[in-house]
Every structure is written in structure tokens, then in C-alpha cells.
C-alpha positions, -999 to 999 in steps of 0.1 A, spaced: 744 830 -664 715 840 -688 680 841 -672 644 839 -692 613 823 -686 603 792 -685 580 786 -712 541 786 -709 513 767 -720 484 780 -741 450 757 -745 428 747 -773 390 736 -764 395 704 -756 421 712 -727 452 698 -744 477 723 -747 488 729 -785 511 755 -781 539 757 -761 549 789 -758 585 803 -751 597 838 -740 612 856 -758 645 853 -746 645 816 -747 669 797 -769 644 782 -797 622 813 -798 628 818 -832 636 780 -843 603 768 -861 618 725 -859 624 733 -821 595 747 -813 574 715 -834 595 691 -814 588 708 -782 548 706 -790 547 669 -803 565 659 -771 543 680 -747 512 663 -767 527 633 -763 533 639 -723 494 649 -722 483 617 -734 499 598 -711 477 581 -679 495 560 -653 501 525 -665 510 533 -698 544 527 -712 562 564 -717 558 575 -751 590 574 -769 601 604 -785 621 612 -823 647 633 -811 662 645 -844 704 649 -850 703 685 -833 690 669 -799 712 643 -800 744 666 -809 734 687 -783 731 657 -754 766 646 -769 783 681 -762 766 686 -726 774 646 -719 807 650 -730 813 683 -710 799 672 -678 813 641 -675 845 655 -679 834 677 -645 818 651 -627 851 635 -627 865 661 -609 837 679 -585 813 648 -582 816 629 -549 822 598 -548 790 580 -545 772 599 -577 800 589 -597 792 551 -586 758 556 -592 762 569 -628 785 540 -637 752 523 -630 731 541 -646 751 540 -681 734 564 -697 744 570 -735 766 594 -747 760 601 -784 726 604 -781 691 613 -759 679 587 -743 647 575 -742 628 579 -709 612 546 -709 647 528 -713 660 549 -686 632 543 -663 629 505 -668 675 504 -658 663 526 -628 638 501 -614 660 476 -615 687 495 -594 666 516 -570 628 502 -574 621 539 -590 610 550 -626 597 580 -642 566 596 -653 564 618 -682 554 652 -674 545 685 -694 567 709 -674 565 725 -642 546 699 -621 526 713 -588 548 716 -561 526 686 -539 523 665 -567 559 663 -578 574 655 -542 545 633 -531 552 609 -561 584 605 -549 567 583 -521 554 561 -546 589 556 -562 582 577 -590 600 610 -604 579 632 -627 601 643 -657 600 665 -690 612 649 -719 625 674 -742 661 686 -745 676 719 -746 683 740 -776 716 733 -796 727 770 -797 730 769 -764 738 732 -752 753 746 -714 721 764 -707 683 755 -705 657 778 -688 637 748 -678 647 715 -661 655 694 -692 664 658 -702 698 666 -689 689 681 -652 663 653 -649 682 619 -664 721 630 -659 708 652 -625 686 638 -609 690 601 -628 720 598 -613 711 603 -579 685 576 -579 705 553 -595 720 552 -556 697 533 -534 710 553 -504 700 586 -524 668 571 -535 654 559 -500 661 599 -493 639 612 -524 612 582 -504 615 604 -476 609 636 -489 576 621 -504 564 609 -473 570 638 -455 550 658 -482 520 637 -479 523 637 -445 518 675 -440 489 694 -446 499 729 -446 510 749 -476 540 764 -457 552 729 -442 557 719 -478 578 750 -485 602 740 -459 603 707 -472 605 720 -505 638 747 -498 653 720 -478 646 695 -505 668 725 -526 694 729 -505 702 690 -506 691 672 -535 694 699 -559 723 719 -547 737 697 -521 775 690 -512 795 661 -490 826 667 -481 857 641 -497 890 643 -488 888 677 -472 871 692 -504 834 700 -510 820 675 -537 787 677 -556 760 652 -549 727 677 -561 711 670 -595 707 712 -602 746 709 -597 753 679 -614 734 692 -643 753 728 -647 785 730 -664 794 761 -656 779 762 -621 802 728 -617 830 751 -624 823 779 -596 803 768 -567 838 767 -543 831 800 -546 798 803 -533 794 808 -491 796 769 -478 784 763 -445 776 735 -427 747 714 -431 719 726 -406 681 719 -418 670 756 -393 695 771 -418 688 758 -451 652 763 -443 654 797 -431 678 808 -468 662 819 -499 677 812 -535 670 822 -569 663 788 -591 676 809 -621 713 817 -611 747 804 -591 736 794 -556 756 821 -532 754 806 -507 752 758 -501 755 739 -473 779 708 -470 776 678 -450 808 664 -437 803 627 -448 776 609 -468 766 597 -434 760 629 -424 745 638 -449 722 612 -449 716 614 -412 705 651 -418 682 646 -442 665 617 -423 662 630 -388 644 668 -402 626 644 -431 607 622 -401 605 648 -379 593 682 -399 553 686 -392 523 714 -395 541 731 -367 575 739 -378 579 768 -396 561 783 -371 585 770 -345 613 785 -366 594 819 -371 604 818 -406 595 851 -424 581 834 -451 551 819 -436 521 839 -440 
């Protein structure tokens, strides 16, 4: 699996970013149209203050040939690694196939299943802001889509991770109450490394997490759900039981297959797990764990 950079920001006076600026190694380095798009929808993400409707974007034929290849491809592997729930949940959501989506139209179908929506957002959002939003029923997501050279791969959480990933996963009210959770746990601590537990556990379930089906591990995580090729091979990875102490405790690299996930052995486990750590985590628990990661 290639790895590069996510791409950066650089700033004009005024403190709007007018240049996004991608690494070298990054599929539309060298694409002029890609690198216009990516600008006018980061301007447009800018702009934005709550209460506005989301700025609709003109995704041009590459975009949507590239969401129909990676819709196409994925769906075809949900089908076969997604548990059962997601695949209910995407039914749902019925997202389009032959072409992007606009944010605001997928927002407004969300609210009406779950109660949540989206926000747009630049890129990267700060790790307190992101999950604390989630409290207030709202998921803060980029609105550009990968390049077409490379429609399995993005360096950055895209349209696809955040609408086919993560979309899908709120478009389950049992899911959603759990992304609640995390929120409320996030505002509720006040230490840097509390969130980081929050934030690897958050990893180890709704990005990467599995639920066992049938005596087979099935995907339920948005990072998973989003990665062809990681859909493909993560039976392969180290699968272990679901334990919070554990999940916690392991590191991971965002950028590459998971070696090692965790796998609950029912939805109602799975959802009993994440619960019982989300109401109970505090100030006082990576401490308590002696995690050597806490400064």
C-alpha cells in the first residue's frame, strides 16, 4: 500500500488558505484541474459558519468516474466482508453510484435516519474538535474526492472514507448513538492523554473494527469499509478479542494494513464494549493503565 503525505495548507493575508499543497508523492501532484478543484472546494469549506447550508461542489467527469470505479469495487466487497448491520445501514443510506454525491443531500437523508448530518471541513480537523462534534450529532467531513489515477488509494480521508465509511455507519442508529458516546466522553475529559485513549480506542472500533457473523470476522469500521484492498486482506491481520485495556494499550500506523484488530463476538458485544469504557473512561485512566504513551 503506497504511503505520502497528506497534503498541507499554505495562507494568504487574510487567513484563508489559497493553496493547497500536496506532497510530492501524492496522486494529483502534477494534475493542474485536480489541484484547482482541490482549492475551490477547500475555499469553499472555509467559507462555511454553522448554520449555513454546505456548499455544493462541481465535481467534474473525472470525480465522478472515479466515485463510480471505487463504488462499484467496494460494493462488490462489502457484500462479502461487511457484517450484517452495515450492509442494512447502506441500503439506507442509498448513496449513488455513478456519481459524487453532494454532502448536503447526504447529510439532509442522514438526519432523517440517525438525527446526524455533516459539516464541511478543510482537512485534518483537531483531534478535540472532531470527536466532540460528534456529541452534537455532527460529523466533520472533507469534500473532495480522490485522484482518478489512483481510484483505490487516497492519502487523506476522502469523500469515499467519510460518506461510503463512515456514512454508512451512521446511517445505523445503534452505530450512531455509539459515535454520541465517543463525543461525550471527549468533552467530558480534560486531559490531553485521556483523549488519546479515546481517540486509539475510537480507531480500533469505528475505524477498524470487526463483529463476528457466522463464525467469521466481518467489517463494521469506516477505515475498513473504505479500503479495497485492505477489505481483501485483513483476515490476515492478528485478530484478537475485543478488550478496551488492549486496544488502548496497541499502536497503529493510519497509513498502512492494520496488523493487528480486535473483534467483538456479536454486535451486542460490540456495542456493550464500546458503551461500558465510553461512560466509564476519565482523567485517571491512562494512568491507571500505565500506558507508555502518556507523558
Amino acid at each position: 500500500m503506497p504511503t505520502v503525505e497528506y497534503g498541507t495548507w499554505s495562507y494568504s493575508g487574510n487567513k484563508e488558505p489559497s493553496t493547497v499543497m500536496l506532497a510530492q508523492g501524492h496522486p494529483g501532484y502534477s494534475d493542474d484541474n485536480y489541484r484547482r478543484r482541490r482549492n475551490a472546494i477547500a475555499m469553499a469549506a472555509t467559507r462555511y459558519r454553522p448554520g449555513d447550508p454546505i456548499p455544493e461542489i462541481d465535481y467534474n467527469p473525472d470525480d465522478d468516474e472515479c466515485w463510480r470505479q471505487i463504488s462499484d469495487l467496494l460494493a462488490e466487497r462489502h457484500n462479502t466482508f461487511a457484517c450484517r448491520e452495515i450492509l442494512q445501514a447502506s441500503a439506507r443510506l442509498q448513496l449513488p453510484i455513478d456519481h459524487v454525491p453532494q454532502l448536503r443531500a447526504v447529510s439532509q437523508r442522514l438526519n432523517e435516519i440517525s438525527g446526524f448530518g455533516y459539516v464541511p471541513a478543510v482537512g485534518i480537523v483537531p483531534v478535540r474538535q472532531f470527536y466532540g462534534s460528534l456529541a452534537d450529532d455532527t460529523f466533520n467531513s472533507t469534500q473532495y474526492i480522490r485522484h482518478l489515477s489512483q481510484p483505490l488509494f487516497s492519502p487523506e480521508p476522502d469523500m469515499v472514507h467519510e460518506v461510503i465509511g463512515h456514512g454508512s455507519m451512521l446511517a445505523s442508529k445503534r452505530f450512531a448513538d455509539m459515535y454520541r458516546l465517543v463525543g461525550r466522553a471527549v468533552r467530558r475529559v480534560t486531559t490531553s492523554a485521556a483523549v488519546e485513549a479515546i481517540s486509539r480506542f475510537f480507531w480500533f472500533t469505528m475505524e477498524c473494527g470487526l463483529i463476528r457473523e457466522n463464525g467469521d470476522p466481518m467489517v463494521c469500521g469506516a477505515s475498513l469499509l473504505s479500503s479495497y484492498g485492505e477489505l481483501a486482506q485483513f483476515r490476515n491481520a492478528t485478530i484478537r478479542p475485543m478488550d478496551p485495556a488492549d486496544m488502548v494499550s496497541q499502536d497503529y500506523d493510519d497509513k498502512t494494513y492494520q496488523p493487528v484488530l480486535f473483534c467483538a463476538r456479536s454486535l451486542d458485544h460490540f456495542e456493550d464494549v464500546v458503551s461500558k469504557f465510553l461512560q466509564d473512561v476519565d482523567d485517571e485512566y491512562p494512568s491507571k493503565l500505565n500506558a507508555s504513551w502518556v507523558i
